[in-house]
C-alpha positions as CSV (number, residue, x, y, z in Angstrom):
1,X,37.5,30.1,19.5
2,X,33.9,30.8,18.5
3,X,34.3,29.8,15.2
4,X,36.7,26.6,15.6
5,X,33.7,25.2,17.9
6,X,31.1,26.0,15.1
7,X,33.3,24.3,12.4
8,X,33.5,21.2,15.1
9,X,29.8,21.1,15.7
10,X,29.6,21.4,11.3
11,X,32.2,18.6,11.2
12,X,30.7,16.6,13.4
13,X,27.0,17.0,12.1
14,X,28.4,16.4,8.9
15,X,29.9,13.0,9.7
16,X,26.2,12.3,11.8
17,X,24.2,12.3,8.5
18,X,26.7,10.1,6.3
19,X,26.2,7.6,9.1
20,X,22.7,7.7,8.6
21,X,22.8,8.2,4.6
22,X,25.7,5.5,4.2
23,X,24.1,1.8,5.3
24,X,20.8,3.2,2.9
25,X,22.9,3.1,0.4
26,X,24.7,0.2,1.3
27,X,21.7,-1.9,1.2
28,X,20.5,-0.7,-2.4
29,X,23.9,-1.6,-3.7
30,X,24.4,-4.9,-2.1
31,X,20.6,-6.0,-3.4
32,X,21.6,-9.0,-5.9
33,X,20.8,-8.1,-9.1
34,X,19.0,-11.4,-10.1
35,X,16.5,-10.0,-7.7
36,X,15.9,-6.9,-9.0
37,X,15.3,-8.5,-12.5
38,X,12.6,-10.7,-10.9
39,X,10.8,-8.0,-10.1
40,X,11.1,-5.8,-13.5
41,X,11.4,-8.6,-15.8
42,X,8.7,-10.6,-16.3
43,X,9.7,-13.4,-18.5
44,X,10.4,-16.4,-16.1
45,X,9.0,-19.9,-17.3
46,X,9.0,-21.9,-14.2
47,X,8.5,-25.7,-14.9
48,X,4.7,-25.4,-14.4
49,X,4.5,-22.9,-17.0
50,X,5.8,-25.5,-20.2
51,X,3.7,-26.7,-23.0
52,X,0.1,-28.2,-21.4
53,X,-1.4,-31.7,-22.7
54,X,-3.3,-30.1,-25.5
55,X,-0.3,-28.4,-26.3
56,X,1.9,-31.4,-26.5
57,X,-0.7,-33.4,-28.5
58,X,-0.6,-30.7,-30.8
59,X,2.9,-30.7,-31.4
60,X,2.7,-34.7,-32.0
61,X,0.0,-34.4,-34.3
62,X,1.4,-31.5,-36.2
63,X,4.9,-32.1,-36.4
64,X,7.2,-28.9,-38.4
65,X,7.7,-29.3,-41.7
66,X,10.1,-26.5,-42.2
67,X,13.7,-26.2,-40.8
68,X,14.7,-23.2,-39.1
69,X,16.8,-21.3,-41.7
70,X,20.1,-20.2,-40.6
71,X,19.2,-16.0,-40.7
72,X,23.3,-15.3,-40.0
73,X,23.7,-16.3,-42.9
74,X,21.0,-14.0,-44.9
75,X,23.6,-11.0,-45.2
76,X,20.6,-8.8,-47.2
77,X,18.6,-7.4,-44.7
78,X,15.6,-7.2,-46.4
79,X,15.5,-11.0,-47.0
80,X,16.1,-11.7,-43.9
81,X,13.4,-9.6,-42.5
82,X,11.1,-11.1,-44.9
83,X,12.5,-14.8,-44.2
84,X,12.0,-14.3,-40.1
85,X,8.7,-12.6,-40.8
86,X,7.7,-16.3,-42.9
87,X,9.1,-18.6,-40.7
88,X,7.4,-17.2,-37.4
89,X,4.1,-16.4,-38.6
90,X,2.3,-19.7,-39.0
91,X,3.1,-20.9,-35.5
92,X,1.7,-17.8,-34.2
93,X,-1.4,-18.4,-36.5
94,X,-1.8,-21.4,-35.1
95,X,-1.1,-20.7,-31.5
96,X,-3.8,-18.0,-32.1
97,X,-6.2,-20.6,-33.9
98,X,-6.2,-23.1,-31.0
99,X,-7.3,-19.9,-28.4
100,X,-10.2,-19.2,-30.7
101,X,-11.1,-22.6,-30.7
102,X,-11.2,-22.5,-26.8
103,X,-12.6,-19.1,-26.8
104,X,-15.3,-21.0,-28.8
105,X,-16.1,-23.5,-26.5
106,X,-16.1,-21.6,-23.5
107,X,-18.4,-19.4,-24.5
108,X,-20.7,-21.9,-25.8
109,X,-20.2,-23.9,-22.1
110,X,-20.8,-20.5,-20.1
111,X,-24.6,-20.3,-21.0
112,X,-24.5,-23.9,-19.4
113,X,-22.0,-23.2,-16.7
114,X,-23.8,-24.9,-13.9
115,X,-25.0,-27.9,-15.9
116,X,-21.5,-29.0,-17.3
117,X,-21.1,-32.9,-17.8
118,X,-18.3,-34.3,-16.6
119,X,-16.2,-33.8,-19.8
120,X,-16.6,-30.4,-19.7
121,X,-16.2,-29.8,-16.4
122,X,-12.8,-31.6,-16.0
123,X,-11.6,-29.7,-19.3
124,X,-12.7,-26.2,-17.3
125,X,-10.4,-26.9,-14.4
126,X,-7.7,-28.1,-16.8
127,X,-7.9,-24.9,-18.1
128,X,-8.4,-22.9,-15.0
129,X,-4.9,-25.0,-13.6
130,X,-2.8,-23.7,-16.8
131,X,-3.9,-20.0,-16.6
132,X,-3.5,-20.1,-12.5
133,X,-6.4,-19.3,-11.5
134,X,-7.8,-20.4,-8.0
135,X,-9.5,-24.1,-7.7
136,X,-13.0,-24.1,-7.6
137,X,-15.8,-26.7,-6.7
138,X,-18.4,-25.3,-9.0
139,X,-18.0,-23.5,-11.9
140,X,-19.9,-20.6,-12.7
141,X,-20.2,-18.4,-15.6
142,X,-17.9,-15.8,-13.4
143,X,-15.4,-18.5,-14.4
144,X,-15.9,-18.4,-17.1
145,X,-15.6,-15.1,-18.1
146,X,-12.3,-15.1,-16.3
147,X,-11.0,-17.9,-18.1
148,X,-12.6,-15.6,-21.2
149,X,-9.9,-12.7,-19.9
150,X,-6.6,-15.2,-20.3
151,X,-7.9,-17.1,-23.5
152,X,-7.0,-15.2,-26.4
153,X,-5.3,-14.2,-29.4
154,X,-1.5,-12.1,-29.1
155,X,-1.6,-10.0,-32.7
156,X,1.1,-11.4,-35.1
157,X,2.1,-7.7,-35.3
158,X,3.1,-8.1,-31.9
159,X,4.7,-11.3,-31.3
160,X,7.1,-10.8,-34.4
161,X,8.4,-7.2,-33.0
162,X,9.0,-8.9,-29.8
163,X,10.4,-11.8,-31.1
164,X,12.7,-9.7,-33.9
165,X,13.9,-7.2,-30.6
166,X,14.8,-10.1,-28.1
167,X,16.4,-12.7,-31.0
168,X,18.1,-9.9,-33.0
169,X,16.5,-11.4,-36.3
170,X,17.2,-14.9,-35.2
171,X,20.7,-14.3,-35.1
172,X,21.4,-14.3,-31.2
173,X,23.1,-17.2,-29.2
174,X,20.1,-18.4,-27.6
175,X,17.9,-18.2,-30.9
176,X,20.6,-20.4,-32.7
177,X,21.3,-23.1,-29.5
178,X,17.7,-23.0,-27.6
179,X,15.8,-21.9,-30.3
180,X,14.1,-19.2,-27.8
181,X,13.3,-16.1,-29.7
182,X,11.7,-14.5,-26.7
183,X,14.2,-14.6,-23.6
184,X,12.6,-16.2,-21.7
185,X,13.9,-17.1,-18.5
186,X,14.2,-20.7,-15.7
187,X,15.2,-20.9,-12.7
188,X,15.8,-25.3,-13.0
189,X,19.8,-25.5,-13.2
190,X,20.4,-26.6,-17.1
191,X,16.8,-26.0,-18.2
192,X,19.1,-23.9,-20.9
193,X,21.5,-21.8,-21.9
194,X,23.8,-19.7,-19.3
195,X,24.2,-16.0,-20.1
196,X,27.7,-15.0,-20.7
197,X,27.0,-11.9,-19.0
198,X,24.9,-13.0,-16.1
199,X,26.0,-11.8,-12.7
200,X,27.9,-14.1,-10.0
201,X,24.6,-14.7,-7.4
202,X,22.6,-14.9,-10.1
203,X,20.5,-18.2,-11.0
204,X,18.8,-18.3,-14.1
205,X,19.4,-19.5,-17.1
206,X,18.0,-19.0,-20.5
207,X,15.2,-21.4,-21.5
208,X,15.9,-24.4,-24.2
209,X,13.0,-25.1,-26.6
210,X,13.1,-28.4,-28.9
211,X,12.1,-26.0,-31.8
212,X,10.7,-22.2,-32.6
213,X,7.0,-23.3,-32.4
214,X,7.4,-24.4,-29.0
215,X,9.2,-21.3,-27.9
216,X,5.9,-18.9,-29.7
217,X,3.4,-21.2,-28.0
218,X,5.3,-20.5,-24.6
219,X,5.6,-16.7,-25.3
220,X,1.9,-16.4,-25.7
221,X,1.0,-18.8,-22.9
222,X,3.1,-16.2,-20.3
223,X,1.2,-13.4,-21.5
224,X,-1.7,-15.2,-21.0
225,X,-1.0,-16.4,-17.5
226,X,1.6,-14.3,-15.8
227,X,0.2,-11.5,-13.5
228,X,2.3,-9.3,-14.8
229,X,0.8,-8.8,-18.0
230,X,-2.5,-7.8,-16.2
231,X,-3.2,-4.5,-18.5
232,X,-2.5,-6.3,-21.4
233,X,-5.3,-8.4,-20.9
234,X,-7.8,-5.9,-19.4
235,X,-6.6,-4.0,-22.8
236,X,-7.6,-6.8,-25.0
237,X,-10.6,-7.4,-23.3
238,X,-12.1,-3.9,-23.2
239,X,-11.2,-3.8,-27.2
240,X,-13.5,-7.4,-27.6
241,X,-16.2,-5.6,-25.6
242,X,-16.5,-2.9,-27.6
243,X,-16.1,-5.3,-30.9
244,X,-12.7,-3.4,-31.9
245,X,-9.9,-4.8,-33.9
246,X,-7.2,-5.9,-31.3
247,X,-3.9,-4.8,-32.9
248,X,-0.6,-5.1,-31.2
249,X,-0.3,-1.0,-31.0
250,X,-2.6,-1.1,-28.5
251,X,-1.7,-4.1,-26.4
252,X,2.1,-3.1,-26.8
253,X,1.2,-0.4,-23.7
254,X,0.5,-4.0,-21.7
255,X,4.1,-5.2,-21.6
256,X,5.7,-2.4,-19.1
257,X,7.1,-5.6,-17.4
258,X,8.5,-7.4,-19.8
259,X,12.1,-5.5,-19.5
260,X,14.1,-3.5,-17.0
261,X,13.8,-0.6,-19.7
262,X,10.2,-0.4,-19.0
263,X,8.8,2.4,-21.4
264,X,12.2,2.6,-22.9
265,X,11.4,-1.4,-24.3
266,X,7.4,-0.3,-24.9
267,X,8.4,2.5,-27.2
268,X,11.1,0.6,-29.6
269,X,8.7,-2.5,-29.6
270,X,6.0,0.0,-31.0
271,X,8.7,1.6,-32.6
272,X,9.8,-2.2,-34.9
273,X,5.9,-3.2,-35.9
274,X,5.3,1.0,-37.2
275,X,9.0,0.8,-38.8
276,X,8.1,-3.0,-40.5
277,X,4.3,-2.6,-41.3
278,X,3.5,-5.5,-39.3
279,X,0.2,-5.3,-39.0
280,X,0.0,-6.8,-42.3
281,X,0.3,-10.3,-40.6
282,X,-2.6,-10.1,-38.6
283,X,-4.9,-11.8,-41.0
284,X,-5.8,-14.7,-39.0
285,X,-9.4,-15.2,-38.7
286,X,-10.9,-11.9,-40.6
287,X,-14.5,-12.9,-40.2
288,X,-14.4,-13.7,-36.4
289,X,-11.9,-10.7,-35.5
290,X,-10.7,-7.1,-37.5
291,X,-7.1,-7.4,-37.4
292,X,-6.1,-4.8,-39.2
293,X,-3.8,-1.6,-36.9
């Protein structure tokens, strides 16, 4: 008699604490996975975040003179490494020639800061606007050493693993329709491409670019701005204080965020530009900044 009360009281216990474990685990399970993702994957473009003026002008005034080659086709895969490598690298030179420029001028205004004419001062706040950074009535050189923090180069090295990883060499769906080599993601309903494989309460879509310069510009310009990229900034910036060359091995340990795989993603991005030797892109601008890994 004992021991069938025992076994009821175990029973019952028993069935006490799956009541409590059961609804935890209900409400992780039921959490829509377009949420989690908003959270671990850092690569959203939301309408504020495409191409500023400058940008725009730029793309006017420069207009591509190559066509995007068609890299399913390149069945050697050492010409087609070679081939992506070609095509991507100038538009990251000269995303990364337009930040120095600014990086220039900045730093020329910030000995100035609370003398700017009117000129300058509107182009300040432009830039404080794109980089999100909070409105202010006068500028100081504080912000402008802030601004200093967003406006910078992303290493070829970098930018070509990232793009080679999340375009599979330019041969993926969105590369080829959207021209986006990146992944990155909106939230506007048809502001691209919808994933085959994207869940039922999901929302986003894949981002269309016009061409593959606009989708490297845009790249850089989320690292730049989006929080989430925090340490890679504070990365770059304590290697340009100490005058060190500011390769994309170290700023790779910045992009934690950038996938759901986390270190997983940081390791086989590290893992493509050791593998390729891509550090021998970073020649832009060898007398203003080493480049070399």
């Amino acid at each position: 008699m004992e021991r069938k009360i025992l076994w009821l009281i175990s029973f019952a216990l028993i069935f006490i604490l799956w009541l409590k474990i059961e609804p935890v685990k209900d409400v992780q399970s039921n959490t829509p996975k377009s949420q989690v993702s908003e959270t671990t994957n850092d690569r959203t473009i939301n309408e504020s975040d495409e191409a500023t003026r400058d940008e725009k002008n730029y793309f006017k005034t420069h207009p591509i003179q190559t066509k995007t080659p068609d890299f399913n086709a390149i069945k050697n895969i050492k010409l087609r490494k070679t081939t992506f490598f070609n095509f991507l690298t100038p538009f990251v030179n000269q995303k990364n020639t337009l930040l120095l420029a600014e990086r220039d001028r900045l730093i020329s205004l910030r000995k100035k800061a609370k003398s700017l004419s009117k000129k300058d001062k509107k182009w300040v706040i432009e830039l404080m606007s794109n980089y999100k950074l909070n409105k202010v009535d006068t500028i100081t050189a504080d912000d402008i050493d802030e601004l200093l923090a967003h406006i910078d180069i992303v290493p070829t090295s970098l930018v070509l693993a990232q793009a080679a990883n999340e375009s599979a060499w330019g041969t993926s769906r969105f590369a080829t329709e959207g021209n986006n080599f990146f992944g990155q993601w909106c939230f506007r309903k048809g502001c691209g491409l919808v994933p085959e494989s994207r869940d039922d309460d999901a929302d986003h879509e894949v981002r269309k670019f016009s061409n593959a310069r606009e989708s490297v510009f845009s790249y850089i310009d989320n690292l730049n701005s989006n929080a989430a990229y925090k340490e890679l900034r504070g990365i770059r910036a304590d290697l340009r204080e100490n005058e060190a060359p500011i390769t994309g091995l170290a700023l790779v340990h910045g992009l934690d965020h950038y996938s759901q795989r986390g270190q997983d993603y940081v390791d086989e991005i590290e893992g493509l530009i050791q593998y390729n030797k891509l550090w021998r892109f970073n020649t832009l601008n060898r007398n203003k900044q080493k480049s070399t890994e």
